[in-house]
N, C-alpha and C positions, 0 to 999 in steps of 0.2 A: 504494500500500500504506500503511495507516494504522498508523503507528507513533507511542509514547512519544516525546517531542523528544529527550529525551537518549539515544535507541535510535541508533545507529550499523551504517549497510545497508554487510553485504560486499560484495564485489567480486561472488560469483555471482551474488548478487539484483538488480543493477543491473539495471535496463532497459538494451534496447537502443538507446535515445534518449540516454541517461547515458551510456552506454559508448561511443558514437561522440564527445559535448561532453568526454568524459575522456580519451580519445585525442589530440583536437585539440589540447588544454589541455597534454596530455601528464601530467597528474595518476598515469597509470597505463599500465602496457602491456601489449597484449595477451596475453605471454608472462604478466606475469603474472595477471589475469584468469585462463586459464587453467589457471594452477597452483592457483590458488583454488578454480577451479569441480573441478580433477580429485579435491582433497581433499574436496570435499564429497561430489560421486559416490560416494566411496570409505565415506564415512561410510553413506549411504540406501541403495543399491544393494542391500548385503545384504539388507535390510527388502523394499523393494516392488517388486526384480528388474524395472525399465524398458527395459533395455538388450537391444541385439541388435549384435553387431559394433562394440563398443566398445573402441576406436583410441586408447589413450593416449599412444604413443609420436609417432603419426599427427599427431595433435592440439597436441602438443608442438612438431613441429617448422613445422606450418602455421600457428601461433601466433607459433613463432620469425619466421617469414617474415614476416608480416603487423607482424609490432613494426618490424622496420627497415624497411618501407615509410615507417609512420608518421614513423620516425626521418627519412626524406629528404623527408617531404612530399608523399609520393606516396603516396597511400590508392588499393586500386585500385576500388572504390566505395562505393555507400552502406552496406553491412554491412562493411567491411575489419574482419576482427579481431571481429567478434560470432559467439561460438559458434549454432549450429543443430544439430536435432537430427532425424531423417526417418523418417518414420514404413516398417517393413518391406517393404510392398509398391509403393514407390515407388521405378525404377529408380534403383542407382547404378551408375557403370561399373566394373566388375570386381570386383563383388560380384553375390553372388545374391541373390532374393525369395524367400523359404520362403512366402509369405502365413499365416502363422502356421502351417502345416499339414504335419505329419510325412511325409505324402504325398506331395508335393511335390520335384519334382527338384530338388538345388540347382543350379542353372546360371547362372556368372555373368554381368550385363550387358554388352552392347559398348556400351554408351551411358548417359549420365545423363538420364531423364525430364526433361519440361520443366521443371519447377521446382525440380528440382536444378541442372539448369544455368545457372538464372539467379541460385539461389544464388551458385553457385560465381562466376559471371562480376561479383558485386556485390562478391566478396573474403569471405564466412561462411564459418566454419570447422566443416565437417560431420564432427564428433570420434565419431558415434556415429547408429546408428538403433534405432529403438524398435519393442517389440513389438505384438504384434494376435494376436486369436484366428483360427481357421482362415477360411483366405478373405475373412477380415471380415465374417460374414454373423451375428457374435453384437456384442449390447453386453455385452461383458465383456473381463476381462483373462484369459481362461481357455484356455491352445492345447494344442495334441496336440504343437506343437514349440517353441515357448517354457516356460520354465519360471510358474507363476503371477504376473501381476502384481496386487500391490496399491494400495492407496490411502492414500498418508502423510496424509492430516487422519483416517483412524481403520484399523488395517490391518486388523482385520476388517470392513473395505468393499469391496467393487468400484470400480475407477476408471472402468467401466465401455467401451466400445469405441463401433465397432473399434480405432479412435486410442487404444489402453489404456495401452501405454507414454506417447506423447504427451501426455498427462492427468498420468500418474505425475509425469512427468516434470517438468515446467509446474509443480505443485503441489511437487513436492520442489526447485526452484531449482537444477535443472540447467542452466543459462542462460535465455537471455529470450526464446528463440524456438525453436517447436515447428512442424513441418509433420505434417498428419492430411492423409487423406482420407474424404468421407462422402457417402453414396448412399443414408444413409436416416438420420443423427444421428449418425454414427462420428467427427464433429470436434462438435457440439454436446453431444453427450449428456457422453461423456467433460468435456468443460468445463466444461460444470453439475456434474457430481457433484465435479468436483476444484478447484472455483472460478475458475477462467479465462476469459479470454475468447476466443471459438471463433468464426472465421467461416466460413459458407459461404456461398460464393461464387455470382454468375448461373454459370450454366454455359454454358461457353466462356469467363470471366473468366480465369482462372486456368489457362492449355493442359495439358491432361492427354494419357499415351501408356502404357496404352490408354485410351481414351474410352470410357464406356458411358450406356446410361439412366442419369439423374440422380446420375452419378459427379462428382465435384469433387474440388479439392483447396483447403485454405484453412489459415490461421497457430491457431496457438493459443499464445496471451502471454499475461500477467499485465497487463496495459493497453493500452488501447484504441491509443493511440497507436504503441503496437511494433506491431501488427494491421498498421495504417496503415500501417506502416513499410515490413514484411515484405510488403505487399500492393501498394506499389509499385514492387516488384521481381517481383513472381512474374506480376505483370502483364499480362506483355509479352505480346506476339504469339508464338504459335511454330506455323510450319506443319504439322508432325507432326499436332496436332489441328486435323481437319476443322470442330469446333464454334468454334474460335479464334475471340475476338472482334479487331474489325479494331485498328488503333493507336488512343489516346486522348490527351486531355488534361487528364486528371482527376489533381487536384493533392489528392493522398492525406493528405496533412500539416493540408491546410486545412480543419478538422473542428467548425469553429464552425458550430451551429445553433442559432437558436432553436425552441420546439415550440409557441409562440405561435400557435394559430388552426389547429394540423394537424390532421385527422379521424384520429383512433387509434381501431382498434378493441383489445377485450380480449374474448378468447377464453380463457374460463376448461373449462367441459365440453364434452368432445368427443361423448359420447352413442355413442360407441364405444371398446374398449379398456380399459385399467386405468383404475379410479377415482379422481379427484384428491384426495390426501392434505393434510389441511387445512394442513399446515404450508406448502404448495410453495401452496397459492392463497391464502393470505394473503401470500406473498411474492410474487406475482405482481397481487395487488390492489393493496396498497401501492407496487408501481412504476407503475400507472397515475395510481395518484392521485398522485404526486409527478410526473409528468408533465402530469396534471390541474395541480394546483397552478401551474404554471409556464405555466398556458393554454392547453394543447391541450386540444380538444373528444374527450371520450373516451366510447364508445359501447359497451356489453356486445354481441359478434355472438356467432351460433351456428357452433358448427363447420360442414364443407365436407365430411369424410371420412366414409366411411359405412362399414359391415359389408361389401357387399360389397366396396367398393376398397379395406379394408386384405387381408379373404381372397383377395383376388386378385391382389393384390401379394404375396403368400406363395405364391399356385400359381403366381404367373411366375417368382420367384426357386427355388421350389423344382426346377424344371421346368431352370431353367439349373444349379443345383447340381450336380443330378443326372447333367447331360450331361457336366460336366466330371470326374465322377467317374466315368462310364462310361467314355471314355476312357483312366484307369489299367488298367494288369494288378489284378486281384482283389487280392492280397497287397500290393499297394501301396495301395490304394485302401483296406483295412481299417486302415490308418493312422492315416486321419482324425476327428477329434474322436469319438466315440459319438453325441452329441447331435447333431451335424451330420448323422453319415451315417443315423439315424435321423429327419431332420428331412427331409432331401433324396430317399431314397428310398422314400417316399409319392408321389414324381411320377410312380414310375410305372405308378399307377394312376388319372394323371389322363388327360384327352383330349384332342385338340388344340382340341376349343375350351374346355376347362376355361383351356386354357393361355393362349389369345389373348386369351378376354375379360381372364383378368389382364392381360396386356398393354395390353388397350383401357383399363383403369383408369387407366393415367399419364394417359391422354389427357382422362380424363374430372375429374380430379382437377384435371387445368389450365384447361379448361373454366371450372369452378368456383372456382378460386381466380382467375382475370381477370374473375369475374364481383363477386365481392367485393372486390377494390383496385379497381372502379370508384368506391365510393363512402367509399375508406379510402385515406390516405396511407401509413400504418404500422399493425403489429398487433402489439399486446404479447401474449403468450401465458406458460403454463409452458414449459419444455426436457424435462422427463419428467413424469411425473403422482405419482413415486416419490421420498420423499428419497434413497435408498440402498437397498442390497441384500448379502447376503453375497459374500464374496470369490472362492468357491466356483464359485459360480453362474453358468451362462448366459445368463442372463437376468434380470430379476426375477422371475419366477414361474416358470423353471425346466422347461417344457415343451414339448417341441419338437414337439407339434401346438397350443400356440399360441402360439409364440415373437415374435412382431410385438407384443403387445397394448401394450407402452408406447412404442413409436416413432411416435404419433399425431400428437403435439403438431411434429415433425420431417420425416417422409416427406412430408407431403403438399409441404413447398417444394420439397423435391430433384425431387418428378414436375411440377410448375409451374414449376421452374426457378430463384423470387423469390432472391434475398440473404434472409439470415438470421442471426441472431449471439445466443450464448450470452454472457450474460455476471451477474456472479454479485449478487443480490438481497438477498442473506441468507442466515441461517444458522437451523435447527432450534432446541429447546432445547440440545443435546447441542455444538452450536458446526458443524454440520457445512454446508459450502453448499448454498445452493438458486440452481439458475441462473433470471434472465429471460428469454424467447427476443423479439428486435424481429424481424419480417420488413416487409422493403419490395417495391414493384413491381421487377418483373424490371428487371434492370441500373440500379439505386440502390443499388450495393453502394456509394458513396461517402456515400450518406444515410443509410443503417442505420449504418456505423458515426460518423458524425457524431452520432447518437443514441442510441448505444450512449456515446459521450464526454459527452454532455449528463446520460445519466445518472450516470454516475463523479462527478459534482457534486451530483446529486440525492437520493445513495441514503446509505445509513447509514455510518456509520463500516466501514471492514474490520478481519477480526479481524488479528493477525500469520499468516504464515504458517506453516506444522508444519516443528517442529526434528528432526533424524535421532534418533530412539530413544536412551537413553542406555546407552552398552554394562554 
């Protein structure tokens, strides 16, 4: 974070890198950290409403815990004592999942999802989860059971989703680490509009429970190197998911690259979807050539994603909405978002093979992206085609016959699988962010973010980040 020298960073905006050296040092303790970050909460909270089952007492006392570990020298891992924050639909134990959606039974978990439990077992302290619109099937912060969330760098924005608290959150210095999950941009997109850095992960990196098509889970921090951080912890193996990748020995921390001699492509029009807004492709030009600069061979390619494989990734998605919503009693089921259930029941007047060939589009989609990283190391692209949108809103354009059109630049890695990472380029006139997206070949998630950090050195100054409103 680019600050004034004589600017003095509190205790919540610490990185989680700093806030483990500051524990060591014993400069500070997590009790208080804590008591810092909950006054800050207190302050933004009102404004862009992130939060879902927000545990201050919770927080306090597992705070307490973790300071006299410290105190004996016994940290019980690599997060001991750094706040985390988890995005709604990812199990905790003895809480429920609403998935954003009023619908929704609350029933609470017997168990922590994989990556909550390897939170917990690293010593993070999970004071709070964060909102998402229904299901997760919108970018926005907009639910039928959360209350609206906004966007502290302007609040008539969108933080955009499904990760929309997570976003909020990350960008208002609710501590230094955020868990999202994204099956089509629900950890990128959010990061681009709220300046952060967002990873998504090869799938199987990160063990997810439940597993689905191109579901993931991944960090979203304010630096590259908390990403890193948080990504080698969330890691690990867990048997639960069948996609598990096996044990590794990829040393997360060590994120020197040079881009000397790499083939990057730049994928600026997709030729399908919304139209790229000239502020987000000059922010996306200018990070190639600052990668240029630095000696990578950089090459304009053409997109991969066609009309029919984003419409048909809409009739597969809508097709499973649907069925999930069939399952409610009527009266429960009328619950759900408008625009969702308006969006979802158009499936059923598609056919089953309206449905399959969506289906068959992942496949086609990957096809085509292993046919392009044959002769590209990396591809720099936009994260949305959009600098922003109202706060309102579902979507950027608002219509749920065709609510996909800006998730182009993003879908297509989640159905190929590649590593992929938001992280923020620049800003509009207005001050607002524009993320860059790096995707690398399937499982170099250790190499996207290694150039995601090469960039942190190449890109422009950052602005400060947004102060809580003044009462």
């Amino acid at each position: 974070m680019h600050k004034p020298a004589d600017a003095v960073t509190s205790l919540h905006d610490l990185s989680a890198v700093d806030l483990i050296a500051g524990y060591k040092a014993k400069q500070f303790t997590p009790l208080e950290v804590m008591e810092d970050l909950l006054a800050h909460v207190a302050a933004w909270e009102p404004h862009i409403k992130a939060l879902y089952l927000f545990d201050p007492d919770g927080a306090r006392a597992t705070a307490k815990a973790s300071t006299i570990r410290w105190h004996n020298g016994e940290p019980a891992g690599c997060l001991d004592g750094v706040s985390v924050t988890i995005k709604d639909n990812i199990a905790t134990k003895g809480q429920p999942s609403p998935l954003g959606a009023a619908s929704t039974t609350l029933t609470p978990s017997s168990v922590d999802a994989p990556p909550v439990a390897r939170l917990r077992e690293a010593g993070a302290i999970i004071f709070t989860k964060t909102t998402m619109p229904d299901y997760g099937m919108l970018s926005s912060g907009l639910s039928s059971f959360h209350a609206l969330t906004r966007n502290p760098w302007d609040l008539s924005k969108n933080p955009g989703g499904s990760s929309a608290g997570a976003g909020a959150a990350g960008a208002a210095g609710y501590g230094p680490l955020h868990l999202g999950t994204d099956i089509g941009g629900s950890v990128r997109l959010p990061s681009c509009w709220c300046g952060l850095v967002g990873l998504k992960p090869s799938h199987g990196r990160v063990p997810i429970d439940p597993p689905y098509v191109g579901r993931v889970a991944g960090p979203m921090t304010r630096t590259v190197d908390d990403a890193a951080l948080m990504m080698s912890v969330l890691s690990k193996p867990d048997r639960r998911d069948g996609m598990s990748l096996p044990p590794h020995n990829i040393n997360w921390r060590a994120l020197e690259k040079s881009p000397r001699k790499l083939r990057l492509g730049l994928l600026l029009d997709l030729g399908v979807g919304q139209a790229l807004e000239k502020p987000v492709r000059e922010v996306a030009v200018k990070a190639a050539r600052a990668f240029e600069s630095a000696g990578a061979i950089v090459t304009e390619v053409d997109g991969i994603l066609t009309r029919e494989m984003l419409d048909g990734l809409d009739n597969f998605w809508r097709a499973r909405m649907w069925d999930e919503l069939l399952k409610l009693p009527p009266p429960q089921r009328g619950k759900a978002l408008a625009y969702i259930y308006q969006w979802a029941e158009k499936a059923a007047k598609l056919s089953s093979v309206d449905v399959i060939r969506g289906f068959n589009a992942t496949i086609a989609i990957r096809a085509a992206a292993a046919k392009l990283f044959a002769e590209l190391d990396y591809l720099i692209s936009p994260v949305s085609p959009v600098v922003n949108f109202g706060a309102e809103l579902a979507s950027p354009i608002h219509d749920p016959e065709h609510p996909f059109e800006h998730i182009g630049y993003t879908v297509t890695w989640n159905m190929a699988e590649n590593p992929a990472i938001s992280i923020n380029g620049g800003y509009d006139p207005k001050g607002f962010p524009i993320g860059v997206q790096i995707v690398g070949r399937r499982f170099d998630d250790h190499g996207v973010l290694a150039m995601a950090k090469t960039f942190e050195s190449l890109r422009s100054a950052q602005r400060r980040w947004p102060s809580p409103p003044k009462r």
